[in-house]
N, C-alpha and C positions, 0 to 999 in steps of 0.2 A: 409621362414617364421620364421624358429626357430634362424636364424640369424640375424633376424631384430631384433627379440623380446628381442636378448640378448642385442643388441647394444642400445635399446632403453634408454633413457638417464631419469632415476626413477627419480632422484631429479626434472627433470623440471615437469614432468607426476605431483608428490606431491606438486608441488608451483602449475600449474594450478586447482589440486582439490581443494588445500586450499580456492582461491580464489574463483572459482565455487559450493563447497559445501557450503562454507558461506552463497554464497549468496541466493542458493536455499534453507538451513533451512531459510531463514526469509523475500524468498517473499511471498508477497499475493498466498494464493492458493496451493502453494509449502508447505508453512510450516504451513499449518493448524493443530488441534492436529487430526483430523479427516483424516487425511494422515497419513497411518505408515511409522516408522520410516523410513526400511528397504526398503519400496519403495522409500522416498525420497533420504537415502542413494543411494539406486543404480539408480537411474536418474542421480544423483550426478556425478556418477562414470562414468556412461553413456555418459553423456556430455563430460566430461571430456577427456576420449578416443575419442570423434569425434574432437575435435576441439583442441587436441597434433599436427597433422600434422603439423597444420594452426600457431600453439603459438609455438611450439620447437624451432623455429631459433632464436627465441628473449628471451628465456629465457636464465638464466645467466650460467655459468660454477658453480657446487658446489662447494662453498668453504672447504677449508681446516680447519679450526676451527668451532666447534659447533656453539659457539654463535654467529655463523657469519649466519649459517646455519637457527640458530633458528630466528635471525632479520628476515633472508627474510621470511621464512611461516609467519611471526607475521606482517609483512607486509601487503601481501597478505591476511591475513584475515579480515585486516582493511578495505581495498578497497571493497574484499567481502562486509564486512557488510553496508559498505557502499553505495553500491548498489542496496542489498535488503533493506535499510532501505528507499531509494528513493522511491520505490513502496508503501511502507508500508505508507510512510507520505501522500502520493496521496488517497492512498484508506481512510486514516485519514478523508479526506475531507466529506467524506459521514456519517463518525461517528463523527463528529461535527454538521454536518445539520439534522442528526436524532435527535439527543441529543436536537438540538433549537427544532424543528419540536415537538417534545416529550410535552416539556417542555409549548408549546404555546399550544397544542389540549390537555392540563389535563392526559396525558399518560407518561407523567415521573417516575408515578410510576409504571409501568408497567414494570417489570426486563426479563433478560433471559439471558442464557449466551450466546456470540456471540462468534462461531468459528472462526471468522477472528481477532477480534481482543484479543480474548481468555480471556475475562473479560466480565462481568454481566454490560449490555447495555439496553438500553429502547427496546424496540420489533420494535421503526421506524428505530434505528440506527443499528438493526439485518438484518433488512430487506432490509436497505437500502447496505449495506455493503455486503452482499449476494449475493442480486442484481447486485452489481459491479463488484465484484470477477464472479458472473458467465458469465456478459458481456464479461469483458478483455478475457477468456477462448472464449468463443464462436465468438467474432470476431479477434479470431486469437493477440492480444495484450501480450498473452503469448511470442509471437513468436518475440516481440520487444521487452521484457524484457530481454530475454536469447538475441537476438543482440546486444543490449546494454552493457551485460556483456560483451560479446566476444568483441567487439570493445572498449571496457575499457583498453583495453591491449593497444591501440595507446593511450590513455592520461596521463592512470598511469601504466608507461612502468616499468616490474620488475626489481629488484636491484637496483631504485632508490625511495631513501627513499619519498612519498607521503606527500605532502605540506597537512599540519594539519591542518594550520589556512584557506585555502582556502577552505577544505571539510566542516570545521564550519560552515563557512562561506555558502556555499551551499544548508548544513543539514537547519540552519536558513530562509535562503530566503525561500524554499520550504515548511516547518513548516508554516511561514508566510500565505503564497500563500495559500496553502492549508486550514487554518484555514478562511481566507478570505473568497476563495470560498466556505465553508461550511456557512458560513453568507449568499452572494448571494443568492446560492440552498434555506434556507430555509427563505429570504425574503418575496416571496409571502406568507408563513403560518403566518409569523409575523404580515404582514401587515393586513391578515384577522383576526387574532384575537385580535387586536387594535380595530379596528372597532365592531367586535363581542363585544368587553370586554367596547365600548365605548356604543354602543346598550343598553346592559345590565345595563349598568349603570343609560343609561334614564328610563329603563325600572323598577329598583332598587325605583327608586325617583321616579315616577308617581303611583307605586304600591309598596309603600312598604310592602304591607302583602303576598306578592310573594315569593316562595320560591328558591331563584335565586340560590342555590345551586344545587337542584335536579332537577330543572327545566333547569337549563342552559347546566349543563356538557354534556348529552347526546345528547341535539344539537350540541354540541362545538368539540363530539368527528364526530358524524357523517358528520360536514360540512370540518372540516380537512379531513379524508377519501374522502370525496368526491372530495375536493382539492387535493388530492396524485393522484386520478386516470387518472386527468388530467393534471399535470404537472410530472407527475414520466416519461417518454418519453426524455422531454426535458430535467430534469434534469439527466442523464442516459449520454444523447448526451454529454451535458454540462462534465458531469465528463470524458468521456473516451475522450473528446479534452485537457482535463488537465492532463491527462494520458499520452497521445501521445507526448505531449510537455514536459513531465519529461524525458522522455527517449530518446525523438528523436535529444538530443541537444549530444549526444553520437556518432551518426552512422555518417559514413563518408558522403561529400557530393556525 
């Protein structure tokens, strides 16, 4: 054992954590501030020792020059981030749909700080995003993020410098995608409060000594809730198939 340990090759051991702690500070879940440090450190680390066996044969020889040394961790922390910021853009999707969601049931102004996305959010984009992060956890989707990582090593293979403009290019499409789908998700609240807010309007004109302010909001907020508790299920589904597909486009077939 203690002859293994010696022979054990440190330089590749530090190019796989570079690329694996990167990416667990900034996935969903992982890098919340509600996680200490020290435990995400040592997950970190943790990973990293199981899955040396499996990476050592493909990692590079150290080079003989620093700066040669330092390209490749600088590397490898790109691809890192680059991996968690995949996930991160996915669960985006649910903090865009809150944000409309918010914005259509008069709860916009309704702040909080969200631990996932670590910024002051409306309470639907809290909730929705919560929600998410504790799905992925609970039906095992953790388990295809950390695949994803491991299997990153066959696409962006170490000590070959990683095509820049292809990852843009990737970060973009899924920014997209994601924003989209936060459209979708909160479609039907949009749709109902068009018609609420068209209602109202008749309602404005036939009576105009109505007080359509104090009179409207609190139906406006209660008929949105009552719309969440019926399509939160589906939009739930909706997101962790968009989840699946950010990652699954990684693993071998």
């Amino acid at each position: 054992m203690l002859e293994q340990f010696l022979n054990l090759n440190i330089f590749g051991f530090f190019l796989i954590f570079a690329r694996v702690g990167t990416a667990i500070m900034m996935m969903p879940g992982f890098s919340a501030t509600y996680v200490p440090t020290w435990i995400r450190l040592g997950f970190a680390l943790s990973l990293s020792f199981v899955v040396s066996p499996i990476l050592m044969p493909i990692m590079p020889v150290e080079p003989s020059s620093a700066a040669a040394q330092m390209l490749l961790v600088l590397n490898e922390v790109v691809v890192g981030a680059f991996m968690g910021m995949l996930a991160r853009i996915a669960i985006g999707a649910l903090q865009t749909a809150g944000t409309v969601i918010a914005f259509v049931s008069s709860m916009a102004n309704s702040l909080s700080q969200d631990a996932v996305s670590e910024q002051q959010s409306s309470i639907i984009s809290n909730f929705l995003t919560t929600t998410g992060v504790l799905l992925v956890f609970v039906t095992d989707m953790h388990h295809l993020m950390i695949s994803a990582l491991v299997e990153s090593y066959a696409v962006f293979v170490p000590a070959i410098q990683p095509t820049i403009g292809d990852m843009a290019f990737m970060l973009a499409t899924n920014i997209t995608e994601s924003f989209a789908l936060g459209l979708q998700i909160a479609s039907p609240f949009v749709l109902s409060g068009i018609v609420y807010y068209t209602v109202l309007g008749v309602f404005g004109r036939l009576m105009p000594a109505l007080p359509v302010f104090f009179f409207a909001m609190p139906a406006q907020i209660a008929m949105q809730l009552a719309l969440m508790i019926i399509v939160l299920s589906s939009i739930m589904m909706v997101f962790l198939r968009h989840f699946q597909d950010v990652h699954i486009g990684f693993l071998n077939p």
